[in-house]
N, C-alpha and C positions, 0 to 999 in steps of 0.2 A: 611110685609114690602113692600110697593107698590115704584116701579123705579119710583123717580123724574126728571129722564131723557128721558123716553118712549112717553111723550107728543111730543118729538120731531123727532118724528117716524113712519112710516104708517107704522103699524102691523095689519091686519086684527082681527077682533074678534075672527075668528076660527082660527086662525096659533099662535102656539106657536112657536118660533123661535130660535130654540138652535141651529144652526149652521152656528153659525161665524166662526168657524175653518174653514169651506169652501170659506163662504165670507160673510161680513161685511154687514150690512145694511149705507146707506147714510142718515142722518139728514135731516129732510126736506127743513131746513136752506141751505143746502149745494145744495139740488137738486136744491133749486131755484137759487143758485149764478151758478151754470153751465148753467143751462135754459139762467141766462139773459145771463152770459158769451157766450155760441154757438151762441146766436142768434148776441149777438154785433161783434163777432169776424167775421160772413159771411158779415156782411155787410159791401160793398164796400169801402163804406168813412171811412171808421175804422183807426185806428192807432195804432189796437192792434199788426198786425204783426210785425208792426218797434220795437214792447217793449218785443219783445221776451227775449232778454239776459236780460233784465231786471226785468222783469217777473221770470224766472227761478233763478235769483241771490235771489229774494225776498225770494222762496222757501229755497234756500239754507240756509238763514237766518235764516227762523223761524226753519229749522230743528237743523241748528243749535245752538240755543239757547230751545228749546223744552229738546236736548237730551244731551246740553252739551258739543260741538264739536265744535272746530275753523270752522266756514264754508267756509274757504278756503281745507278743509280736508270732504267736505260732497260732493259727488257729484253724481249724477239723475240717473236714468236707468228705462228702460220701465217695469220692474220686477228685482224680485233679481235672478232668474236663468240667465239671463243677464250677470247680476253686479258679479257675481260670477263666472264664466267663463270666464268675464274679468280677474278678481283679479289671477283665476287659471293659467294664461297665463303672469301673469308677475312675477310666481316665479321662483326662481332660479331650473332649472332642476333636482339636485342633491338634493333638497328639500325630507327629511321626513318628511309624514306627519301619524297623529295618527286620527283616525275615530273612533265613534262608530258603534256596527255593529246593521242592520235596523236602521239608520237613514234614515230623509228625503232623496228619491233618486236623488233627486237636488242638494244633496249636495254630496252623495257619489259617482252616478257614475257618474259623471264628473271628479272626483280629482281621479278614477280609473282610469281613460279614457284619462288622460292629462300624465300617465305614472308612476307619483310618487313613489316611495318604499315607503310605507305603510299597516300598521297596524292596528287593529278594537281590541276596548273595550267592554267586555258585559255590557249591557246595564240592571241592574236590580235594587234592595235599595241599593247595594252597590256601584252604580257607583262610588262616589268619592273616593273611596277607589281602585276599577281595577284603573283611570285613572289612581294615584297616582304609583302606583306597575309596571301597563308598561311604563309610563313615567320613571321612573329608571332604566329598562333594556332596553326599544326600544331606549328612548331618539332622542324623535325626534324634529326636527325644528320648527312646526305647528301642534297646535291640531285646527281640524273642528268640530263644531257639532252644533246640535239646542239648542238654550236655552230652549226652550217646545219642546218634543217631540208630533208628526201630530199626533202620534196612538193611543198612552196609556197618554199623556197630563204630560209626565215624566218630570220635571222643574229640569234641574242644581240648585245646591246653587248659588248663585251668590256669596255669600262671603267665597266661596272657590276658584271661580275665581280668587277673589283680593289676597286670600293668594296662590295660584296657583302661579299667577305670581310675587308676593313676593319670593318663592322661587325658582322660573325659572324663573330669567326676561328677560331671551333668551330667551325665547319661546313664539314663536308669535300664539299666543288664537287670532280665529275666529269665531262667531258667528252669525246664523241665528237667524235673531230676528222678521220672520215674525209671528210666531204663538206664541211673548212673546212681542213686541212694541205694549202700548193703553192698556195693562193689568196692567203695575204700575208701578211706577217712576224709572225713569236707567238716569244715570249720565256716557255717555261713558268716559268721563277722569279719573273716580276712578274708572270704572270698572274691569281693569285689561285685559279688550280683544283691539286687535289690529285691530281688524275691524270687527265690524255687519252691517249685509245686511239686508234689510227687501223690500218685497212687502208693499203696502198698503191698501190690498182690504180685508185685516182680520179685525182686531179686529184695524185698525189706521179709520177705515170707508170712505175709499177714491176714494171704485170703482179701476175699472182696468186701467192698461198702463200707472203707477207708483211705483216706487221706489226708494232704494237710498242706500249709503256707507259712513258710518262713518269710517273715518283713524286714527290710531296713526300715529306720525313723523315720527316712526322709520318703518313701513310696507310701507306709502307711500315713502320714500326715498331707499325701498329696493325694491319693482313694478318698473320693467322693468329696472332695475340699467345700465344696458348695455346701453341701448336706450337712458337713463338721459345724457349716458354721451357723447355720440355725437346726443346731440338734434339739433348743427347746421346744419344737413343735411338735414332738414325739412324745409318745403316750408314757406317763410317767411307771408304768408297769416295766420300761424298757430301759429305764437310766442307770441300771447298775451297767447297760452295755453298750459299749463305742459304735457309732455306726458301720464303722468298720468290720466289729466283730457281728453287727444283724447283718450285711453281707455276705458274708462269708457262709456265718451262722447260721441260717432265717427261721427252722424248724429244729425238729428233734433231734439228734447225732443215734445212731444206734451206739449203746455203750460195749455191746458185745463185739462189733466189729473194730471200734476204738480199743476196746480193752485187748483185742488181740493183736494188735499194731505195737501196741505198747509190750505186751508179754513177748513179741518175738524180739523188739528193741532189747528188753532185759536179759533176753538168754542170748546176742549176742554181747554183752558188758560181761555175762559169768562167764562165756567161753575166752575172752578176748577178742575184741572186734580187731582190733591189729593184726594179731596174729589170723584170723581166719582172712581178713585180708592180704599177708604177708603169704599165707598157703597158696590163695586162688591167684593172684599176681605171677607167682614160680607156673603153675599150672599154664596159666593164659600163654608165657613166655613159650611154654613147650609148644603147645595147640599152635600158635603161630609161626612157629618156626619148622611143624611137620608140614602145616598148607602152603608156608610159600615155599618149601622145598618142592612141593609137586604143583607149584604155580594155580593154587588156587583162589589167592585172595584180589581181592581188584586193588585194581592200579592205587585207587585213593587212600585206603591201608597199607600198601606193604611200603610207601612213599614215603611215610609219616610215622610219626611217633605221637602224643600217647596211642595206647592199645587199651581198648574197651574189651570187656568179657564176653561180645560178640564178635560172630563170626559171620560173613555171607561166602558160602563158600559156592566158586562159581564151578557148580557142574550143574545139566540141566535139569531144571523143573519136574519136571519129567518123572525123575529116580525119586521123587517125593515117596510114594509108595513104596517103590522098592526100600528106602529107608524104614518106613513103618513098617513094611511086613519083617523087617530083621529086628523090630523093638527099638529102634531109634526115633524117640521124641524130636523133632522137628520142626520147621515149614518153611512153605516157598516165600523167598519176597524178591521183587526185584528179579536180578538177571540169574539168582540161585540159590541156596538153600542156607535157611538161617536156622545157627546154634547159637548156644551159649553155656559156658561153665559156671557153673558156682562152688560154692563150697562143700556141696555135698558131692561132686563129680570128681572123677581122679584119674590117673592113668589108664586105668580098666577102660574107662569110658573111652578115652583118646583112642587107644591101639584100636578098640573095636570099630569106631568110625573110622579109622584109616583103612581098616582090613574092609569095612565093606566097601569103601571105594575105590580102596586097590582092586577089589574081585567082583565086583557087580556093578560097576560104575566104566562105561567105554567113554 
């Protein structure tokens, strides 16, 4: 099965490219809309600077209609380790919060670091099952955690989130959706989480010094609640904007980095976001079913279902280079070497990483 998405790609003949976990390749389509974008935006006569806010509201738009979010409730950040430290600073002090433990460190020591009483879930096939059990004795305010796990490519259910918050509709679910937004359809209003963050230089293909924050009503109206309520002390230069959005907000957004967050958004709606996820889905099915045939994947994966477009495939660390010297994009995490598929990746890609670890891999 050859990617009918890869034409729109420069992948070199020798590079096999399985690490979009690290970061994302850009469409050629999109390189070229930044090229002409850089070059009109320098030049002097331009009138791109005056369409800045407007520029960025367009963004907001298509994010939120892409993800399903009021885009009065979506707002920018230069990355989600940003956007997330913001969010961290407008909870309520006495805030509990539940982690899992090795998650992303962007997510955890920060929410260690902001002081919170909190609590860590083992992370293995039974996750939904710990959450469940210290959600009843910690009972806490907010659960954190990534929808994909960076290491082991660990995917939450999602439709235990919605029953999650079915039965705790207290309980404000936040999610990292950088290493799970671009890998397949999320509808943030029936989700069930009360806000995901996501960069976009993984798997959304948008390059860096972008990101963003989808809200529920009920998190944004509880971010910085004190502050909402004497927002008249704020310099009247600032009242077209919610304190929420100068959080978030506080400086400049680059519009070129935004603007191509948003162009890679739009050429996934021309191609079919379905369908390109309907592609990489069959793909992931095959990948997974060649590694644990040769007993590659760890216990926690091959346990469970869902299946994230990551892989830790446990051979040792070690063959890191040997991978690269063969043109396999990679890296080490954990107990062994982390891949990922996208939509530009296809069988080619697959057979070749099996052939090298059938032949160069003891």
């Amino acid at each position: 099965m050859s990617s009918p998405y890869r034409k729109h790609f420069d992948i070199a003949s020798a590079v096999t490219y399985l690490t979009t976990p690290g970061s994302g390749l850009l469409s050629r389509e999109t390189k070229a809309w930044r090229a002409k974008r850089d070059q009109d935006f320098f030049d002097s006569n331009t009138t791109l600077r005056e369409q800045q806010g407007a520029t960025l509201d367009a963004c907001r738009d298509t994010l939120g209609k892409f993800f399903n979010c009021p885009s009065q409730n979506v707002f920018l950040s230069s990355c989600f380790s940003f956007a997330f430290n913001a969010l961290l600073a407008g909870l309520p002090k006495q805030t509990k919060v539940l982690l899992l433990n090795n998650d992303y460190p962007s997510v955890n020591f920060p929410t260690i670091l902001s002081g919170f009483e909190h609590q860590f879930v083992t992370m293995d096939e039974q996750l939904e099952t710990n959450l469940l059990d210290t959600i009843a004795t910690f009972k806490p305010d907010v659960l954190i955690l990534s929808i994909v796990q960076y290491i082991s490519g660990l995917k939450i259910d999602l439709s235990f989130i919605q029953e999650l918050k079915h039965q705790h509709p207290e309980l404000l679910i936040v999610g990292d959706g950088t290493q799970y937004l671009g890998t397949d359809l999320f509808d943030f209003a029936l989700s069930g989480f009360d806000a995901v963050l996501s960069s976009g230089y993984k798997w959304l293909m948008a390059g860096f010094g972008n990101g963003f924050v989808l809200l529920s009503e009920r998190l944004k109206a509880t971010l910085y609640a004190d502050i909402q309520k004497n927002y008249s002390f704020l310099n009247n230069q600032w009242m077209n904007k919610s304190v929420v959005q100068l959080c978030f907000e506080p400086g400049h957004l680059d519009t070129l980095s935004h603007g191509t967050l948003q162009q890679s958004l739009l050429q996934l709606e021309e191609w079919g976001f379905a369908e390109t996820v309907a592609y990489t889905q069959k793909l992931i099915e095959d990948v997974r079913a060649e590694l644990a045939d040769r007993k590659l994947l760890l216990d926690s994966i091959i346990n469970r279902r869902p299946q994230s477009n990551i892989f830790n495939i446990q051979i040792n660390p070690d063959y890191y280079q040997t991978l690269l010297d063969e043109g396999i994009k990679c890296f080490p995490r954990g107990s062994g070497i982390r891949v990922g598929f996208h939509l530009y990746n296809d069988h080619s890609d697959l057979e070749k990483l099996l052939y090298i670890i059938d032949t160069k891999v003891k």
